[in-house]
C-alpha positions in Angstrom: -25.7 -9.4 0.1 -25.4 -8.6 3.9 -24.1 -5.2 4.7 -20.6 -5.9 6.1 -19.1 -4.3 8.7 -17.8 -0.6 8.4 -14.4 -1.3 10.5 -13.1 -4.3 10.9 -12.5 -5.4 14.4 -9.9 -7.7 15.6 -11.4 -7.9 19.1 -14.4 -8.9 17.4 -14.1 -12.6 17.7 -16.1 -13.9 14.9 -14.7 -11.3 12.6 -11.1 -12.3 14.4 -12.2 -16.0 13.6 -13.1 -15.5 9.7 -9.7 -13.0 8.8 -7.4 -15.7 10.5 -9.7 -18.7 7.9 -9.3 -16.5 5.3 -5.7 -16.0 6.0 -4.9 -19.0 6.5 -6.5 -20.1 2.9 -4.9 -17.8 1.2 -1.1 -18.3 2.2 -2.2 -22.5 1.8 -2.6 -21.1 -2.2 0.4 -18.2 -2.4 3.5 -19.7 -4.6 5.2 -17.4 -3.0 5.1 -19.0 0.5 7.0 -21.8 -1.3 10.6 -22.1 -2.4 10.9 -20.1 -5.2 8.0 -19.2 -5.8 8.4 -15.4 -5.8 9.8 -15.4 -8.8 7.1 -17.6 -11.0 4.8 -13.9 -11.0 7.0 -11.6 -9.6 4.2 -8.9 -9.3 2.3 -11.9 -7.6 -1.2 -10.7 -9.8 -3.0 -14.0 -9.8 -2.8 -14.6 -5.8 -3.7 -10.8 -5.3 -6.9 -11.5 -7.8 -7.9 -14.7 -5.7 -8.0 -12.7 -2.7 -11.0 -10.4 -3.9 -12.1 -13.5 -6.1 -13.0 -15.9 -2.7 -13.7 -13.0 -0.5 -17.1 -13.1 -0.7 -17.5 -9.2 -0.8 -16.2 -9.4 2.8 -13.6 -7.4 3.8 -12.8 -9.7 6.6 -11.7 -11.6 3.9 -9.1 -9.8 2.7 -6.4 -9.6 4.8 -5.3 -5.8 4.8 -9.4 -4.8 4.3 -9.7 -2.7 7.6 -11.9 -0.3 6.4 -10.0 1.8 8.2 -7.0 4.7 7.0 -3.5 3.2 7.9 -3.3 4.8 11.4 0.4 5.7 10.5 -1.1 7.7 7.7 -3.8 9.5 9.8 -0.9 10.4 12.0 0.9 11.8 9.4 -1.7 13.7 7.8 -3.1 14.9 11.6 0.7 16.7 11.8 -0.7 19.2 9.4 0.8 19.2 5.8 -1.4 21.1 3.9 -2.4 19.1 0.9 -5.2 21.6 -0.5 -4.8 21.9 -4.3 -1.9 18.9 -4.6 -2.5 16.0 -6.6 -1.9 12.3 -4.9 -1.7 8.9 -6.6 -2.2 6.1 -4.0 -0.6 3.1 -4.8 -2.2 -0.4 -4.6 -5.5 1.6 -2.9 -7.1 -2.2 -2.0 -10.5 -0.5 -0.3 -9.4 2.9 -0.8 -9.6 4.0 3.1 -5.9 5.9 2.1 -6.9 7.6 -1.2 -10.3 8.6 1.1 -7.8 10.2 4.0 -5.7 11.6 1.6 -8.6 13.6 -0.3 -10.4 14.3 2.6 -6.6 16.3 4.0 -7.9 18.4 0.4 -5.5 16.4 -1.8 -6.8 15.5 -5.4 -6.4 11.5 -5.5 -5.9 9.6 -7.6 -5.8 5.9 -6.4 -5.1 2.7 -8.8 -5.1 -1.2 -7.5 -3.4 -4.2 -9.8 -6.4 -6.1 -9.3 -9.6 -4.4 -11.0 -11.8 -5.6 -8.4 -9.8 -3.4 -5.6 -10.5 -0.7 -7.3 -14.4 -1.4 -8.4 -14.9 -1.8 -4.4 -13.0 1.0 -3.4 -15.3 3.3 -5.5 -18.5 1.5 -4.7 -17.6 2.1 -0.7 -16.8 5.7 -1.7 -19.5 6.6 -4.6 -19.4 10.4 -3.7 -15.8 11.3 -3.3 -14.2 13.0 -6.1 -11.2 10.0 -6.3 -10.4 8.8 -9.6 -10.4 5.0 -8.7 -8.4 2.8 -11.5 -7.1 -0.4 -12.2 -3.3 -0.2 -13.0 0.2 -1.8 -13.3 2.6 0.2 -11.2 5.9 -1.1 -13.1 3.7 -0.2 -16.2 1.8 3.1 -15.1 0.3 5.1 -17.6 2.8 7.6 -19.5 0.5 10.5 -18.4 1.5 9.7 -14.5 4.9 10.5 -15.1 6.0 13.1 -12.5 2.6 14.1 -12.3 1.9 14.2 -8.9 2.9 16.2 -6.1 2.6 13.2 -3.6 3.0 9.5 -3.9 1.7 7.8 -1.4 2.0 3.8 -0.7 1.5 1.4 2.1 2.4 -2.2 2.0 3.0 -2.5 -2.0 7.1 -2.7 -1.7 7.1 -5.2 1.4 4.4 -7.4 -1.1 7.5 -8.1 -3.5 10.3 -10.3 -4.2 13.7 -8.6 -3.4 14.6 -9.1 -6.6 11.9 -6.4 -8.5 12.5 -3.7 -5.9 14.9 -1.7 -7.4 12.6 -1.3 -10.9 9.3 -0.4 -7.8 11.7 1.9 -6.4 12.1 3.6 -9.6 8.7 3.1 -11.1 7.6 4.9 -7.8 10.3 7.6 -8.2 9.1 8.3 -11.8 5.9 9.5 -10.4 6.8 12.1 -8.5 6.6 15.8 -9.5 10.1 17.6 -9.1 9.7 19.5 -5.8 7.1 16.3 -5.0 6.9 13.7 -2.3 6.7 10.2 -1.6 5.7 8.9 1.2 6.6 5.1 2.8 4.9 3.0 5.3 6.5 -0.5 5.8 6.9 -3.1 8.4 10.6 -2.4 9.2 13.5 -5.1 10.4 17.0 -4.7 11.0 19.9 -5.1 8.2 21.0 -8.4 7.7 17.8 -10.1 9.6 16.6 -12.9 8.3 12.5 -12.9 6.8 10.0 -14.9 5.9 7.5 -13.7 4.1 5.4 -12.6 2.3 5.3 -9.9 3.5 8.6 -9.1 3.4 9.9 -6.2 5.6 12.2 -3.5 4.6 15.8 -3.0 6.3 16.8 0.8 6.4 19.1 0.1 3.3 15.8 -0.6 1.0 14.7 3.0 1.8 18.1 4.5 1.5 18.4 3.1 -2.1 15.7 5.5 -3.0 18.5 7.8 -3.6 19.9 5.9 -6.9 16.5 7.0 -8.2 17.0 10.7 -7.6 14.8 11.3 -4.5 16.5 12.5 -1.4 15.6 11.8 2.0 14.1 14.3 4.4 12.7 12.1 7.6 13.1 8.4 8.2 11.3 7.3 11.4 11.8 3.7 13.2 8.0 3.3 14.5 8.0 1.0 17.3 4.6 -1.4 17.5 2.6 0.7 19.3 -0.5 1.9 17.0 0.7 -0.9 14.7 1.3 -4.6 15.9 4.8 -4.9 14.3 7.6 -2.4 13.7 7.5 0.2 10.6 9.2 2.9 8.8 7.5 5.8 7.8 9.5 8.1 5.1 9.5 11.0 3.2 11.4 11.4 0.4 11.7 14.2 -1.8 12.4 14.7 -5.4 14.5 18.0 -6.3 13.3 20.6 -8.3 
């Protein structure tokens, strides 16, 4: 196999060329681009499991494979919370570039993908790190996980699903969290009552303000405009009382 690229590059045209192929293949087989389709596998498993099945081992392949931390997590790790001797879980780790920035801030990871090929890849790109890579079900975690970390961290899982499973993600998310934990949220963001199509499917301020039903309280809530990112997101912290 050729070695692939370590970052991918959108200005790079041929690897520009082969994401937008690949993108466009893989929305031509997602039920839930069509009417209704959301709901026929809500935790949409088989098209996430085609994506590393036709990728080829590329990452250009796969649409969010940027081999590259999410640079609204490098920001918020680069402000200085000291994660030295906390455990993290990243949710849906794809390549594992997160769970790598999170442990390399001195966090204990823990990092689990739906699709057992995510996770295989993520540890074969990081062989040496000290992240427990895993294949997992996050509306069926394992019963160890509950509150057992002191941060949750995910990026893109909630915008992947239907609008009709987020308040059971919301809580399986909440369930995670230590008391005195965080979790933290990075989104694409629209406004309330804006229409979407998607997937993905952006969050409105109300899908991060229902946290609360689940027992987690808000602490910072920031409306990123598409500066570092090419599309508006949120990025919150949320806290669960001790």
């Amino acid at each position: 196999m050729a070695e692939q690229p370590q970052v991918f590059d959108p200005l790079d045209p041929e690897q520009a060329a082969k994401r937008a192929a690949a993108r466009q293949r893989l929305d031509a087989i997602d039920p839930a681009k069509q009417p209704g389709g959301a709901l026929k596998d809500p935790k949409r498993r088989e098209w996430f499991e085609a994506v590393y099945a036709l990728s080829g081992n590329d990452p250009a392949n796969v649409p969010w494979g940027n081999m590259v931390a999410h640079p609204l997590l490098t920001d918020w790790l680069a402000k200085g919370p000291d994660l030295h001797g906390l455990t993290a879980l990243d949710v849906g780790c794809g390549l594992g570039d997160n769970a790598a920035a999170l442990a390399e801030g001195g966090a204990k990871v823990t990092a689990f993908d739906l699709v057992a090929r995510a996770a295989e890849w993520a540890q074969e790109r990081f062989p040496d790190s000290n992240i427990e890579f895993r294949a997992a079900d996050l509306l069926a975690p394992p019963p160890e996980w509950r509150e057992a970390f002191d941060l949750v961290h995910e990026t893109y899982t909630l915008q992947a699903l239907p609008a009709e499973i987020l308040p059971v993600a919301r809580q399986a998310l909440a369930n995670l969290v230590k008391p005195g934990g965080r979790l933290l949220v990075i989104c694409r963001a629209r406004d309330e009552g804006q229409g979407t199509e998607g997937p993905p499917w952006p969050l409105a301020r109300s899908d991060i303000e229902a946290f609360a039903t689940c027992g987690l309280v808000l602490e910072s809530l920031e409306d990123v405009p598409p500066v570092t990112t090419p599309s508006r997101h949120w990025r919150a912290v949320l806290r669960k009382p001790a």
